[in-house]
C-alpha positions, 0 to 999 in steps of 0.5 A: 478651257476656251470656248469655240463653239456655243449656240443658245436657243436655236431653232430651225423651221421648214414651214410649221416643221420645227427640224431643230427646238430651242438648242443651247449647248457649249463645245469647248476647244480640242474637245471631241463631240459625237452627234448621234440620234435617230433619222428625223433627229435633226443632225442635219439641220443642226449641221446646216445651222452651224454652216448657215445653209438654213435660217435658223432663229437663236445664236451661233458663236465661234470663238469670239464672233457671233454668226449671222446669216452673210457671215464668212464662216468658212474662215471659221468653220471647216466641212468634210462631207458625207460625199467626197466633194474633189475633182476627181481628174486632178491630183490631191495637191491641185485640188488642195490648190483650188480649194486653197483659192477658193477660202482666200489663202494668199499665194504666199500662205497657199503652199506651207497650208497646204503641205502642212494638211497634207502632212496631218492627214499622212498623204503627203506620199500621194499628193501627186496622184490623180484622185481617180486613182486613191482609194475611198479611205484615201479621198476622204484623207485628202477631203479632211486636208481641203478642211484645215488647211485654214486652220478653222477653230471648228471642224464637223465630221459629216458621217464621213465613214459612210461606204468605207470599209473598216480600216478606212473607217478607223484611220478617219476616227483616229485623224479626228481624234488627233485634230481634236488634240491640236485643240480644234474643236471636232464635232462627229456626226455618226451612226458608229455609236461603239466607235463614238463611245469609245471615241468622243468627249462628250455624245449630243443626243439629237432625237425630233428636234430636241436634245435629250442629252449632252455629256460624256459617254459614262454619265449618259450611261450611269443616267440611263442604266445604273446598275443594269446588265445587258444579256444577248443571246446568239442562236445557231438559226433564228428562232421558232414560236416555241423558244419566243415564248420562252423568252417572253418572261425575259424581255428579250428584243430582236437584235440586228440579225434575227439570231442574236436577242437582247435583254435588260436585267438588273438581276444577277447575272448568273440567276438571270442566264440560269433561269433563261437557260432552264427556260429553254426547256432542254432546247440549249443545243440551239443556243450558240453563245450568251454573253452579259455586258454593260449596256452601251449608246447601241442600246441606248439608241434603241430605246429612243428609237422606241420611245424618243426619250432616254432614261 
């Protein structure tokens, strides 16, 4: 496969702060790559290294040309933010016009790049509309055109989900999926860490600066929790001292809602779920569900949330 993007060694400092620790990694073209990590990770400046927003001490290279601080990168490089960055009184085919302009397309390359963005991300139909007037799904969609419209060999993804609602969400992760296959290289930053699982090629773990991992899904997770099962348990209304205690001997943890408690076990599935349930001291009426899967980078968060290492 070819190389698109590699950085050795890099380092970013804000003054004694090091936001990102001896970095190396290779991204490889039509490869898929989710960045994923607890706030503080260093996601940022590792995006602002790339686009040469920060001073960064190492190597960034793209293709064949090694970046330094001056360098034209948006030649390169293609951006779609986490904020929509369009104006908003003009229509999506103007904007693209503008933006066109501003990364150097001729007159000549402007219309059929701009026709074959819009084509790529299934707005051809609104690009007459003024931007005001498009959903959020849909501004996004015409911020991703402004990204590719000069065919870059790297393009990030800056949690562009971000205050969209589900259909939007997915329509933005498929369109990423679809780049990656015309072999740009896609890197995602996100906190959908389900729709990253199922998505990407391969997960960047981020976490103070370092990183913890760099593979596909399965193998972080073999590497992480071979053999183990996750156990949650939904409660009807959040539970009294009396039922916590019970669940001590079982390691349960507080899940996102107060109702619904996880646990690890490399126990069998039906012995483990037995002697909670016994457990529970005929208290079962409480319980609403109880459901065993294979742990997924949800749990794998939160164990780097709690101890900023995986495995």
């Amino acid at each position: 496969m070819t190389s698109a993007l590699r950085v050795s060694d890099l380092s970013v400092h804000y003054g004694k702060h090091h936001a990102l620790k001896n970095i190396d990694l290779e991204i490889n073209s039509g490869e898929l790559i989710g960045i994923i990590g607890p706030n503080g990770a260093g996601k940022t400046s590792f995006i602002k290294a790339l686009c040469g927003r920060v001073d960064y001490d190492g190597l960034v290279q793209i293709g064949d040309t090694r970046l330094k601080r001056g360098n034209n990168r948006q030649k390169l490089l293609g951006l779609v933010p986490q904020d929509i960055g369009l104006y908003t009184h003009m229509t999506a085919r103007e904007n693209l016009t503008a933006f066109a302009k501003i990364m150097g397309l001729s007159r000549t390359e402007r219309k059929d790049a701009i026709e074959a963005a819009l084509d790529a991300v299934g707005m051809t139909a609104k690009a007459n509309d003024v931007i005001s007037a498009l959903s959020g799904g849909m501004k996004r969609r015409i911020n991703v055109a402004a990204a590719i419209m000069h065919k870059p060999k790297v393009i990030i993804f800056d949690e562009p989900t971000a205050g969209v609602d589900v259909p939007a969400r997915d329509t933005l992760h498929r369109l990423a999926r679809k780049l990656a296959e015309t072999g740009i290289a896609v890197l995602l930053v996100t906190h959908e860490l389900e729709q990253a699982e199922a998505l990407c090629d391969k997960i960047l773990i981020l976490c103070d600066g370092a990183k913890l991992d760099f593979d596909t899904p399965p193998r972080i997770l073999t590497r992480n929790f071979a053999g183990m099962r996750e156990v949650m348990v939904r409660y009807a209304c959040p539970p009294q001292d009396e039922i916590i205690q019970s669940m001590k001997p079982f390691e349960f943890r507080q899940g996102e809602l107060p109702t619904i408690w996880t646990a690890m076990t490399q126990a069998s599935e039906v012995s483990f779920v037995s002697a909670f349930m016994t457990a529970l001291k005929n208290r079962n009426d409480l319980v609403r569900e109880v459901s065993v899967r294979r742990p997924g980078l949800t749990s794998l968060m939160h164990r780097i949330e709690q101890t900023g290492s995986c495995q």
